[in-house]
N, C-alpha and C positions, 0 to 999 in steps of 0.2 A: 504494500500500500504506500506511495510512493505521488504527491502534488507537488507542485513549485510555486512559488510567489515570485511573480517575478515584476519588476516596476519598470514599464513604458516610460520613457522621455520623447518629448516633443524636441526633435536634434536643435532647431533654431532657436529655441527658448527652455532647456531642458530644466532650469531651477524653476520656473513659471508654472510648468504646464505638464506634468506624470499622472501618471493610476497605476496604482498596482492593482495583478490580477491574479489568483491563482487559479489553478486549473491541472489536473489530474494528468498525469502522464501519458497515459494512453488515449488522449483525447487530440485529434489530427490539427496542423498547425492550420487548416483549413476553419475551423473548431473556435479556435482562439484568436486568429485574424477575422472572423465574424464579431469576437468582441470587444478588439481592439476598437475597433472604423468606430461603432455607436460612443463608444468612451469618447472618443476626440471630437465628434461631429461628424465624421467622413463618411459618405454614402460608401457602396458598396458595388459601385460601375465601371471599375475599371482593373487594370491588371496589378499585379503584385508580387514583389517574392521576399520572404526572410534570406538573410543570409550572414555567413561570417564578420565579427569583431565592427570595423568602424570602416569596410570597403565600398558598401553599397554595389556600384555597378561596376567594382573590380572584384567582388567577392568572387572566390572561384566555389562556392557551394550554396547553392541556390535551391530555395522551397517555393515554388510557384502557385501562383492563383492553380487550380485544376483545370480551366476551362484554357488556360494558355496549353496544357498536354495535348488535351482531349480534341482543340481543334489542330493540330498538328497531323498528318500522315502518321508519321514516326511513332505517333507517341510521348514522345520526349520534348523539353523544353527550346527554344530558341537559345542557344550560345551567342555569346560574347567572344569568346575566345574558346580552343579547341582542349584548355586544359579547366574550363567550368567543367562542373559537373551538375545537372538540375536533377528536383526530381518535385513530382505531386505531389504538394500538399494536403491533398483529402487523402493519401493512403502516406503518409509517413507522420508519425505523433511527435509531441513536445518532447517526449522521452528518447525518440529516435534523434532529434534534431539536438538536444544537449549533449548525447552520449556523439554524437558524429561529429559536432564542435567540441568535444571535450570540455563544455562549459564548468566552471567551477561558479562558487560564491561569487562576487562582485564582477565576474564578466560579462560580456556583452554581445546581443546580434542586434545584425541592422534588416529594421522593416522599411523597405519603399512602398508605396501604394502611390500610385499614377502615374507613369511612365513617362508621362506629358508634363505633370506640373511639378511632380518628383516631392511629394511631402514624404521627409525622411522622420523618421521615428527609430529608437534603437530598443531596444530591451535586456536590460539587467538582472541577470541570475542574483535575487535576495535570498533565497534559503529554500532549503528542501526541505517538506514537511512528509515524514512518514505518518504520521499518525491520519493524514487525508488518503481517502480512495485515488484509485488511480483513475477510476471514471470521472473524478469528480469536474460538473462543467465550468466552464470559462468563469469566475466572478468577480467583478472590478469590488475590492474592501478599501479600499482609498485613494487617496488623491487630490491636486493641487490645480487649481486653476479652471478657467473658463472652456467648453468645449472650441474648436476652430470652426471659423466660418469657413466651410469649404469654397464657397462660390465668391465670396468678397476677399480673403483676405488675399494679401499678396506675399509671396516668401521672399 
């Protein structure tokens, strides 16, 4: 039994504007990027991928929106370069995507959502909670600051 807590920063105003959220390990980063967007204000229409430390779109490990897979031929994500490696986020969990970054305490992955306007967000590994299910769903338990205006504001 096996959750994490882990506290979103908003990259441009990161002391302003976080939520933590915990959510069960076996719960797909598909799962928890559904409840990241309403935390911040961000709809939910555009593409997306978690990935490695502070690279964003040099990350070479990429968790994709699913519907970036699923309209592909392949299968597989669109590269950047030929040593990314992507993969679905509806079938790969929080706990696949820690253990494959090796996240400890206080580390971090980066969330992009919108490929166009590029709102960066990261998320910090707070602590591991055994005593939560591993199902347990997405739940923002705090946090700092105003939701973003997605259609007004400007980065």
């Amino acid at each position: 039994m096996t959750a994490y807590r882990l506290r979103i920063k908003f990259d441009p105003d990161p002391t302003s504007l976080w939520r933590d959220i915990v959510v069960g390990e076996s719960r797909t980063l598909d799962e928890l990027q559904s409840a990241v967007n309403p935390a911040f204000g961000l709809d939910d229409d555009h593409l997306w991928f978690f990935g490695e430390g502070e690279d964003y779109w040099n990350s070479t490990v990429k968790y994709q929106r699913p519907e970036e897979h699923e309209d592909l031929p392949s299968g597989e994500g669109r590269l950047l370069n030929p040593e990314e490696e992507t993969f679905n986020a509806g079938e790969k969990t929080v706990g696949d995507m820690i253990g494959r970054l090796e996240l400890e305490r206080g580390d971090r992955s980066c969330y992009l959502y919108d490929y166009g306007d590029e709102w960066r967000l990261y998320a910090i590994l707070k602590e591991r909670l055994d005593d939560e299910p591993d199902a347990a769903e997405p739940e923002v338990v705090g946090g700092k600051g105003d939701e973003i205006d997605q259609y007004g504001y400007s980065i």
